[in-house]
Each structure stands twice: as structure tokens, then as C-alpha cells.
C-alpha positions in Angstrom: -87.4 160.2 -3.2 -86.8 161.5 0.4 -84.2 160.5 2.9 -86.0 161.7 6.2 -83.9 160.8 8.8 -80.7 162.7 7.2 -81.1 166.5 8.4 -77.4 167.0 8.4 -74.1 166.9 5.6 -70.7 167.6 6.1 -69.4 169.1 2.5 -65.0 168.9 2.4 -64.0 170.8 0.0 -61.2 173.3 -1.1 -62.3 176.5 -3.0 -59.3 176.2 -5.6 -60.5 172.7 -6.5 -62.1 172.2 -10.1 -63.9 169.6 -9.6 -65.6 170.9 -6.4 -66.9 174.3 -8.4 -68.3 172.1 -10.8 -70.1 170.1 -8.2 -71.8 173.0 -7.0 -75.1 173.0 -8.6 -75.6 169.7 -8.4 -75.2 170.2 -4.5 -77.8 173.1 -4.8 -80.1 171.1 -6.6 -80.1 168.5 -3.6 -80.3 170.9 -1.0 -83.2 172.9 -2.4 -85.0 169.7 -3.0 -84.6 169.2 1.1 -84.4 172.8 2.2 -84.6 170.9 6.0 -80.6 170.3 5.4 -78.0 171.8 7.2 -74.7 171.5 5.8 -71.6 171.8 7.9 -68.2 173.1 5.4 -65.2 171.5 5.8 -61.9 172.7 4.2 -59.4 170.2 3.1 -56.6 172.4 1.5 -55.7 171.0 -1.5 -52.7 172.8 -2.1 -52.0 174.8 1.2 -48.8 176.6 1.6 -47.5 176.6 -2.0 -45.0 178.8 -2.7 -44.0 178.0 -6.1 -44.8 179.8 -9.1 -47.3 178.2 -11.5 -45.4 176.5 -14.4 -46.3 175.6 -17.9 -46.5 171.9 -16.9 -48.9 173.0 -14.3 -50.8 175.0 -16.3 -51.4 172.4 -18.9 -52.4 170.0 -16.3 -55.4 172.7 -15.0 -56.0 173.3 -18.7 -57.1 169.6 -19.0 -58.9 169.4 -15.4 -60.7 172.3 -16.4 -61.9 171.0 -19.7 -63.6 168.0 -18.3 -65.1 169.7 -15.5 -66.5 172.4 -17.8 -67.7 169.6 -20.1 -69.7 167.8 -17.0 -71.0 170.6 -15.2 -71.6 172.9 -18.1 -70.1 175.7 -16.0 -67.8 178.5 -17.7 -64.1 178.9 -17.5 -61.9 181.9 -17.6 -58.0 181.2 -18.5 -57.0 184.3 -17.6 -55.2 182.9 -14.5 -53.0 181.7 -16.6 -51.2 184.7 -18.4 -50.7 186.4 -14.5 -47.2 186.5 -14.0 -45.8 184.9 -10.7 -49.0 183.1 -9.9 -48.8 181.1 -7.0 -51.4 178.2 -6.5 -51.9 178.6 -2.7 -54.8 177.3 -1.5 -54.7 178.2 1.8 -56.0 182.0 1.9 -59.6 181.3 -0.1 -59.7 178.2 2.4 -59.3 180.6 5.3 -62.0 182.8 3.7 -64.5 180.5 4.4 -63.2 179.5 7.6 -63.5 183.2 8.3 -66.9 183.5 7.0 -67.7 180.3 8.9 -66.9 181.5 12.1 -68.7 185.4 11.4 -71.7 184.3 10.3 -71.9 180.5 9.4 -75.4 180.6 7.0 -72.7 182.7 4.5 -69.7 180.3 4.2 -70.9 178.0 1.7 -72.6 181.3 -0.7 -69.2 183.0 0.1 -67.5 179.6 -1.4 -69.7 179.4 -4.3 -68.6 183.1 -5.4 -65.0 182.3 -4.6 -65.2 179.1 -6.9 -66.9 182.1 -9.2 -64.2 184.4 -9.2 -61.4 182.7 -9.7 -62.5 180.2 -12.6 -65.3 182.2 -14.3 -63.8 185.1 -13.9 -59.9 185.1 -13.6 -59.5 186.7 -10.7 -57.0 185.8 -8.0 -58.1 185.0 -5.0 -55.3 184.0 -2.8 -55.3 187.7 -2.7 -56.5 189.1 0.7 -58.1 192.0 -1.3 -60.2 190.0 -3.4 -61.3 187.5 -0.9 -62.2 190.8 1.3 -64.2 192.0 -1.5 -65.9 188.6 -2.3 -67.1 188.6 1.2 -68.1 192.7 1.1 -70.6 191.8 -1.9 -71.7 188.7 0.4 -72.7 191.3 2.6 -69.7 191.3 5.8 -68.0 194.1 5.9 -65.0 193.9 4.1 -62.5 195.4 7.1 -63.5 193.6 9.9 -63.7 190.6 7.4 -60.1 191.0 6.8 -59.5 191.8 10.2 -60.6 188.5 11.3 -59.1 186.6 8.1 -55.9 187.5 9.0 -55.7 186.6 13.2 -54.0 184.2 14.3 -57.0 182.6 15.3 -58.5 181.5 11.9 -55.0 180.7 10.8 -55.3 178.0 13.3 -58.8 177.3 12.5 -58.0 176.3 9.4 -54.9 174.5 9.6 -57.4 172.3 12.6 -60.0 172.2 9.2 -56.8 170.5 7.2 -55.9 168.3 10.2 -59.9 166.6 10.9 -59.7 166.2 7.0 -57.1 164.2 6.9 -58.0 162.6 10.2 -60.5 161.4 8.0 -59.3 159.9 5.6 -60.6 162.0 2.9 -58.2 161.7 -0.2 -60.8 162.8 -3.0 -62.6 166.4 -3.6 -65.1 166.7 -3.2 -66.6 164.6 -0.5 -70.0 164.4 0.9 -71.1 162.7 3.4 -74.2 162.4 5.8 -74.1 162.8 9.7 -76.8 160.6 11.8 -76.4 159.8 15.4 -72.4 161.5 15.7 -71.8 158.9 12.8 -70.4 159.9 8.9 -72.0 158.0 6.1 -70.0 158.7 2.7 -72.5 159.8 0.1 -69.9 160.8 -2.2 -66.3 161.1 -3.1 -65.6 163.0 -6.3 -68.3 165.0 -8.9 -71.7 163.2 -8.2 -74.9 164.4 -10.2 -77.6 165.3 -8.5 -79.9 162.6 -8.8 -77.5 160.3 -7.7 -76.7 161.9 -4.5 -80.3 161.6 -4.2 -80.4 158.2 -4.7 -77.6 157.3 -1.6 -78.9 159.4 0.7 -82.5 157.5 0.7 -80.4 154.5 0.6 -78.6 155.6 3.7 -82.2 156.8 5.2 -83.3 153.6 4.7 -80.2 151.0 6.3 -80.8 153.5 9.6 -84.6 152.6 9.9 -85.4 151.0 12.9 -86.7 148.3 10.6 -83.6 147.8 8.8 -81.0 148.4 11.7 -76.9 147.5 11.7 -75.7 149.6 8.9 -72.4 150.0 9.6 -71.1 153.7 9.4 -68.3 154.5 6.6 -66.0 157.3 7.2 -65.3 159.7 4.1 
């Protein structure tokens, strides 16, 4: 299956998102199966700004996320996140990574997301940290002081709160979300974990209501 006509996908997601690490091999799977795909990244900050400590409520409540995504996507899970003491679950500085990563040298942002999502929920480390997110991008191959320089201007501060803003100008309310751009128009392919072979499936489907044969498809925003 093919869906010719779609050469471009915006991906909203939010590094700190469980359900967005475990859709990332599905994503890979699509987008080596049309390498002709760009995909433009989107952060929708989850949980930007938090200042509170992580409680033992909130910890359950990952504990469970975690557990289903780990049981549909197969990937591995590190709880050692949880016995850090004063953990604050602030989305906001691994989302400004990639913002930062985005805007130094775009064709890096979404392997620089992938070994965020890697870090922090294979390996337990914290990366709301700018150290760590510094690092993550020095083994991505930036150089990890003018990578921090940048991460912490005033400028991708502002970047990324404008990446919260269009995704909620949106409407997006579920994470992940893909969706196809044709023509300056969004066509939701997904909201939420979506094999593979499914996202396969909607995109020939949307290839095929924007043939000239089969004109009037009405867009759908994510």
C-alpha cells in the first residue's frame, strides 16, 4: 500500500509522554517504508511548568500507564524515576530540547526525541535536567555548550511556549497525534498509539479521497 500524494506529516508529541515513546517504532516502521516523508515535530507540553513534587498517587498512576504501554509496544521500562527524591514532572525542558534541536539542525529533532523518550523511561534518567538533555544532544552529535547555550535563550523559551499555543490552537487533546499535510490542509491519521499497519492503512485512505478522481474530502483538523 502507498499513499503517493502525502510527502508530508506533522508528529505532536511531548517527550515525557508514555504513550508517545511507545509509538515510536511503529512511526519508524511507517516512515522507512516511505523514506520520501518529511515529518515536521510538534510539541504539545503535556505537563509544562509543573512544579510539584511527584507523589505516590502520581507514581502509581505512571506505574499503570507504563504497564500498558510496555505491554503494547514491547519497549522496556526503567522505574528508577521513581525512587529520585524531589522529582518534579516538568515537561517543559525535554520539550524545549527538541525545539532547540529543531531550530539547530531540524533532520536531528525527532532522533534527539527518540533518545530522550530513551533516557528517561528505559533508562531512568532525568531529563528535565539541562545537563542530561545537553548530553543527549552531545551523543546526537551538537555540541553540547552551544546546545545549551541555545536551550536556555530566551528565544526557544518562546519557541516553545508558540509550539504549546498552535497545539492547542488545534485542538489536539490526545498524544500522540499524527496527522498528514496536503495542499496547507491537516488530515488526522491518528490520535493516540496506532500500529503501524494501520497508520498505513489511513494514509492510502487519505491519498486516495485527494485524487483528482475522488475530489471533496473535507480536511479534519487534529
Amino acid at each position: 500500500m502507498s499513499a503517493p500524494s502525502i510527502a508530508r506529516l506533522l508528529y505532536v508529541a511531548d517527550p515525557l509522554c508514555s504513550w508517545c515513546y511507545g509509538f515510536g517504532p511503529e512511526l519508524a516502521r511507517l516512515l522507512e517504508r516511505h523514506p520520501q516523508m518529511s515529518v515536521e515535530l510538534l510539541m504539545c507540553g503535556m505537563r509544562p511548568y509543573n512544579t510539584e513534587t511527584m507523589s505516590e498517587t502520581f507514581r502509581d498512576m505512571l506505574r499503570g500507564h507504563w504497564k500498558h504501554v510496555g505491554e503494547a509496544s514491547g519497549l522496556p521500562f526503567s522505574e528508577a524515576i521513581f525512587s529520585l527524591s524531589g522529582f518534579v514532572y516538568d515537561t517543559e525542558p525535554p520539550c524545549r530540547a527538541v525545539v532547540t534541536a529543531r531550530a539547530l539542525d531540524a533532520s536531528r529533532a525527532l532522533p534527539l526525541l527518540k533518545d530522550i523518550q530513551a533516557a528517561f523511561y528505559r533508562d531512568g534518567i532525568d531529563v528535565t535536567r539541562p545537563e542530561a538533555l545537553a548530553e543527549a544532544a552531545r551523543q546526537r552529535g551538537f555540541d553540547a555548550g552551544a546546545f545549551l547555550a541555545a536551550f536556555d535563550s530566551p528565544a526557544m523559551r518562546a519557541a516553545t511556549r508558540g509550539d504549546f499555543e498552535r497545539s492547542r490552537a488545534l485542538g489536539v487533546n490526545g498524544f500522540p497525534t499524527l496527522a498528514a499535510e496536503h495542499g496547507g490542509e491537516l488530515y488526522l491519521v491518528a490520535s493516540g498509539f496506532t500500529p503501524a499497519d494501520v497508520l498505513e492503512e489511513r494514509l492510502d485512505g487519505i491519498a486516495h479521497r485527494l485524487a483528482p478522481s475522488q475530489p471533496g474530502a473535507a480536511p479534519n483538523s487534529p
